[in-house]
C-alpha positions as CSV (number, residue, x, y, z in Angstrom):
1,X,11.0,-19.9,50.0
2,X,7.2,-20.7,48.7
3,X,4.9,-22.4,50.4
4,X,2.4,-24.0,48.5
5,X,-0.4,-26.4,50.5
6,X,-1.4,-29.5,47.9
7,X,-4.6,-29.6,50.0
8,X,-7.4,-27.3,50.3
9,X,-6.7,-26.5,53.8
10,X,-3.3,-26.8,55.8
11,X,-2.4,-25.5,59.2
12,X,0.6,-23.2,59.9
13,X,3.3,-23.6,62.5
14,X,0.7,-22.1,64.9
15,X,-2.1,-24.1,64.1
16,X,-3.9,-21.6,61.7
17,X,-5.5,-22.3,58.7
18,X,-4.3,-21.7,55.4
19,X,-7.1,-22.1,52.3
20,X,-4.7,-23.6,49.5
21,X,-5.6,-21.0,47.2
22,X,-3.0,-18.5,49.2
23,X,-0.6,-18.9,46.5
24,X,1.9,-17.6,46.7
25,X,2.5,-18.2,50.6
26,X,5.5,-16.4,52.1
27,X,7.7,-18.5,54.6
28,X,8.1,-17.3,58.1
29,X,11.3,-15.5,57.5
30,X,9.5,-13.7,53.9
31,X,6.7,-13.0,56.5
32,X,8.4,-11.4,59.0
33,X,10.6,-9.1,56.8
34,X,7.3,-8.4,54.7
35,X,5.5,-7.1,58.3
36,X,8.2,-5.0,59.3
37,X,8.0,-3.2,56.3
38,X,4.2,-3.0,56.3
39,X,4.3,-1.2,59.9
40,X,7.1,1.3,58.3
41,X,4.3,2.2,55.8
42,X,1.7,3.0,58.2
43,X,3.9,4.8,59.8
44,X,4.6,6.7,57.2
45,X,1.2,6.8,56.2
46,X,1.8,4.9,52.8
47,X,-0.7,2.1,53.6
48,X,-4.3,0.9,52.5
49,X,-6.1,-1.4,54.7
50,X,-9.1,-3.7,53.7
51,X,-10.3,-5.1,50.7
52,X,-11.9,-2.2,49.3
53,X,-9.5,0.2,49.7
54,X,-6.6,-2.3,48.2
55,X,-9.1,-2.7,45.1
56,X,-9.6,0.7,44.4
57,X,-5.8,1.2,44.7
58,X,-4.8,-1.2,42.1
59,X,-7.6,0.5,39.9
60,X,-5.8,3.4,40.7
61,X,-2.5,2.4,40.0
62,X,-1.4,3.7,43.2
63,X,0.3,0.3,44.4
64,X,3.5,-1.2,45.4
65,X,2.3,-4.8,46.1
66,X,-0.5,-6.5,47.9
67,X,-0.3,-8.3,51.0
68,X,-3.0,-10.5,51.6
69,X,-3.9,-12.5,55.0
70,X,-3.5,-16.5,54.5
71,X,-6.0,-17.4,56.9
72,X,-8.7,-15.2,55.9
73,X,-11.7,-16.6,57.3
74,X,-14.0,-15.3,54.2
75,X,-11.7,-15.9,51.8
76,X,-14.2,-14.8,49.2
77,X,-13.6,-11.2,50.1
78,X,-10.1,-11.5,49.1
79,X,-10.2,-13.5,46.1
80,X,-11.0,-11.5,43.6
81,X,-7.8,-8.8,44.3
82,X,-5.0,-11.7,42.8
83,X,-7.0,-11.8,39.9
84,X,-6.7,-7.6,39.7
85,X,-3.5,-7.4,40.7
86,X,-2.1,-8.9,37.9
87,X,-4.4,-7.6,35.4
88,X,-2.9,-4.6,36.9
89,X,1.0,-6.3,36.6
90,X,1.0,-5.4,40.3
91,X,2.7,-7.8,42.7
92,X,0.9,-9.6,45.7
93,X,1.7,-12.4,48.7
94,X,0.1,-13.9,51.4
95,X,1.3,-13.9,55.0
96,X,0.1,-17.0,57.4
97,X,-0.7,-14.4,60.4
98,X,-3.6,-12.4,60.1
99,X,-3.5,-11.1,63.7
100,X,0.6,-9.6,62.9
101,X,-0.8,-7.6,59.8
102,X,-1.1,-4.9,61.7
103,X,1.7,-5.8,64.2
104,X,4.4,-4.9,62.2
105,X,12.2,-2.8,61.4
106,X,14.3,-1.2,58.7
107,X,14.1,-3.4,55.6
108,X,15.3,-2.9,51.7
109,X,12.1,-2.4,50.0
110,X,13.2,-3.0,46.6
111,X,14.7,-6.4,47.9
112,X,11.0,-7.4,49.5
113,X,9.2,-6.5,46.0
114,X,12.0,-8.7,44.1
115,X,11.5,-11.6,46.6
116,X,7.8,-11.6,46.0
117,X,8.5,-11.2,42.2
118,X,10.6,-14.2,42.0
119,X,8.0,-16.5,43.9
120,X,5.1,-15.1,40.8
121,X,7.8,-16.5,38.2
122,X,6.8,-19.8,39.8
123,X,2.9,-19.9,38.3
124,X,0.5,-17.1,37.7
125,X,-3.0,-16.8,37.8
126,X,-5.4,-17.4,34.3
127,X,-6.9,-13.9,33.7
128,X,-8.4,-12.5,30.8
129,X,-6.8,-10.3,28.7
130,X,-8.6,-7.1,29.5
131,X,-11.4,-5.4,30.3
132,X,-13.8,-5.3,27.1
133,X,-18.0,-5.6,26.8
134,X,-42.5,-9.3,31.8
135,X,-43.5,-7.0,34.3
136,X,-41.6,-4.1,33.7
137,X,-40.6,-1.3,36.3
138,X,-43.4,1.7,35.7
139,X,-41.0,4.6,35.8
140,X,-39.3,2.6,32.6
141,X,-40.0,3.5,28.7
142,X,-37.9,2.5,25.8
143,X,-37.1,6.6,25.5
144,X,-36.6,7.4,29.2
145,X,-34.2,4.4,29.4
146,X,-32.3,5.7,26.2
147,X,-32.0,9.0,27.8
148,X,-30.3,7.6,31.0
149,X,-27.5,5.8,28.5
150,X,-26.8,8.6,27.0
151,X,-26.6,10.4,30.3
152,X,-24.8,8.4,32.7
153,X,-22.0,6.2,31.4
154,X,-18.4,5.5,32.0
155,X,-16.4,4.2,29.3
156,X,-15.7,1.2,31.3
157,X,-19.1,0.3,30.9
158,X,-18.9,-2.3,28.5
159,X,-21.1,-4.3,27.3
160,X,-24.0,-1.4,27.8
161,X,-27.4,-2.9,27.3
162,X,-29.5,-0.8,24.8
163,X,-32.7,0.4,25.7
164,X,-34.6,-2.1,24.5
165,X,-32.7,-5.0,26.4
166,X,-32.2,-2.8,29.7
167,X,-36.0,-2.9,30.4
168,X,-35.4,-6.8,29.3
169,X,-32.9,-7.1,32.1
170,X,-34.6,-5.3,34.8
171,X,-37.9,-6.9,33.9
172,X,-36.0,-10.8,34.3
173,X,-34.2,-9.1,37.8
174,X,-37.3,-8.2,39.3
175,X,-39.0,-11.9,38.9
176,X,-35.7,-13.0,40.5
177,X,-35.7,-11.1,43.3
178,X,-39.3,-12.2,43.8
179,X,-38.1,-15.4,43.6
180,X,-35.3,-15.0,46.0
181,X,-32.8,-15.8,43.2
182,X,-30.5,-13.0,42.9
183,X,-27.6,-11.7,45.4
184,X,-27.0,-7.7,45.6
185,X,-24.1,-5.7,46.0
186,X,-20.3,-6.5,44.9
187,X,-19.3,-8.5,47.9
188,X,-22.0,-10.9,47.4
189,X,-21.6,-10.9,43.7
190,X,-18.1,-11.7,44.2
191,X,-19.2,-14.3,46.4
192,X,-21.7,-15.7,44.0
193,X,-18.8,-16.3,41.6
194,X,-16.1,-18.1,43.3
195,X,-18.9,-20.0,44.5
196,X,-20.5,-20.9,40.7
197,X,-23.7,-19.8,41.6
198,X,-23.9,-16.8,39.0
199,X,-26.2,-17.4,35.8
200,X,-25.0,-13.8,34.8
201,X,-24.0,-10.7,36.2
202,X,-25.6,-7.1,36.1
203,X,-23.7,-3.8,37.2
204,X,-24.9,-0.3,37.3
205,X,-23.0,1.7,34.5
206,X,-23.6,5.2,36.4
207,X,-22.0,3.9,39.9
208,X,-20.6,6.6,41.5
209,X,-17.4,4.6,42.8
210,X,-16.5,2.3,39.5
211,X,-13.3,0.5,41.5
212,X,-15.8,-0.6,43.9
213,X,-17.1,-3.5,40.8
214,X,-14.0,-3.1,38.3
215,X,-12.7,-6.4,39.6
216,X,-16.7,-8.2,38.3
217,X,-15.8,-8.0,34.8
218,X,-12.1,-9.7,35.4
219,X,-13.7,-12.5,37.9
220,X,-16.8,-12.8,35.2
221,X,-14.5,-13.8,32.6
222,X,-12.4,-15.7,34.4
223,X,-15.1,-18.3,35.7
224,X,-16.9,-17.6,31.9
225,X,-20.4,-16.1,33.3
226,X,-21.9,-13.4,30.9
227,X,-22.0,-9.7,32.6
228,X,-23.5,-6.5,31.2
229,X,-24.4,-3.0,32.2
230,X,-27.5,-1.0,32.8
231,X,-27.7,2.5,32.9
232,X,-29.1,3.1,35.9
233,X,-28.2,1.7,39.8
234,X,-31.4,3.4,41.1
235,X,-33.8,1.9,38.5
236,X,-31.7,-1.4,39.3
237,X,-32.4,-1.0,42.8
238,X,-36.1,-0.8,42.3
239,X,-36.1,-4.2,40.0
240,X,-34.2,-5.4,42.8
241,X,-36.9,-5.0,45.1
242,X,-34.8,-2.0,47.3
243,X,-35.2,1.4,48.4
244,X,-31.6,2.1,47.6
245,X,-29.4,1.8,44.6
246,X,-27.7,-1.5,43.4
247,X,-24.7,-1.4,41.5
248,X,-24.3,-5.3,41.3
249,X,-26.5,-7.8,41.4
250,X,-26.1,-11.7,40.0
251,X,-28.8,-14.1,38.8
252,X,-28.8,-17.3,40.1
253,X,-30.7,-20.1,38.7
254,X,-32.2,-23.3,39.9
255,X,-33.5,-26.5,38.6
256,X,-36.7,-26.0,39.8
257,X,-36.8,-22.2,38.9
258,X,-40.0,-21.6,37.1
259,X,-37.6,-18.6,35.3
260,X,-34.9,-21.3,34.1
261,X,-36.0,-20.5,30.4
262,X,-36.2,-16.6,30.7
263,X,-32.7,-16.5,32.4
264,X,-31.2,-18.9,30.2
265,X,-32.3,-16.6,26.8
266,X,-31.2,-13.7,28.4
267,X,-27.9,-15.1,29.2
268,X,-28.0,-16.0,25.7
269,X,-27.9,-12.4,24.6
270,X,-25.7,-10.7,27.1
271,X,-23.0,-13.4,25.8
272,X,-23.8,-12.1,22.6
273,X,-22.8,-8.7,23.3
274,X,-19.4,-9.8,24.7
275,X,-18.5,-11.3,21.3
């Protein structure tokens, strides 16, 4: 049976709430059969817990299906893995109890995954087709920041600014972050999205653990905000304003941002590159 809430937030039979955007929402009986079968796996040692570790298993192509909590209070953590999952044609549900996913008798696995199956033939989820592409920091040159392109960078890394429009980039970052008008890090980029905050997206093209912002691109798309990649999370720390590398970061604009006109020409160009 599917659940689905008209309104953005409903209560279950225990008086938890359920964001309307849990779709789709397995009924009680889907529930339990879906957490017995989830405390076989960790039993058995088949399981992935967290949002992180779920994302970089889709990326990996290591999964079954998803199960997702209902009443996740920071549903924003979650949000991005439907989106993934079916880029990645990999089925997913949500469960009303949050405090039984972890709680969890001998089930048909292949009868769970067709349940769940049948439930997606109901509506799916609008994704993009794939995954395609003036102070300036003192360590930066236009041949320095060539030689880090050529250096780092995945193939996923697409679009890949040019030399010339990475020190651009970084130059625009660091006014923002002096501004206070940029989030770091793919949680709060993620954030920054769902919430239509995002002007456009930057991601490090050399990070060491790419699942961690494969999902950016997808989500990008999806809510139409330009993304590109630089060649270097370190020298995107440092425009950042951080000791530490950055692989993510998002520029927000406001109406009374004295960089409105530099962000929005920028933007400009990124979307360019996506063309």
């Amino acid at each position: 049976m599917l659940l689905n809430p008209h309104h953005e937030s409903t209560q279950n039979m225990t008086g938890e709430t359920v964001t309307h955007k849990s779709y789709p929402l397995a009924d009680v009986q889907l529930t339990i059969t879906i957490l017995d079968l989830v405390q076989q796996a960790a039993n058995s040692k088949q399981l992935k817990k967290g949002p992180s570790e779920a994302t970089r298993d889709l990326n990996r192509g290591f999964s079954e299906f998803v199960v997702m909590a209902a009443d996740t209070e920071d549903f924003e953590m979650i949000s991005h893995i439907p989106f993934l999952a079916e880029y990645k044609n990999v089925a997913y549900v949500f469960c009303s109890f949050k405090r039984r996913i972890g709680e969890s008798i001998l089930v048909d696995f292949q009868d769970v995954i067709k349940k769940i199956l049948i439930m997606h033939e109901v509506k799916s989820f609008p994704i993009s087709d794939a995954i395609n592409r003036s102070f300036k920091p003192s360590s930066l040159s236009t041949e320095s920041t060539q030689k880090m392109i050529e250096e780092a960078v995945m193939p996923k890394s697409y679009p890949l600014a040019d030399a010339e429009l990475t020190i651009r980039i970084l130059n625009v970052v660091q006014l923002a972050a002096n501004s206070k008008q940029i989030k770091k890090g793919p949680i709060e980029v993620t954030k920054a999205l769902h919430m239509d905050f995002c002007e456009f997206v930057v991601m490090a093209a050399d990070t060491p653990d790419f699942e961690t912002i494969i999902h950016i691109p997808l989500l990008a798309e999806d809510k139409n905000v330009a993304y590109v990649f630089v060649p270097s999370q370190e020298e995107l720390g440092r425009a950042c304003g951080v000791e530490r590398p950055v692989i993510s970061c998002s520029l927000i604009s406001t109406e009374k941002s004295q960089l409105r006109s530099q962000i929005q020409q920028l933007k400009d160009v990124i979307q360019k590159l996506l063309i």
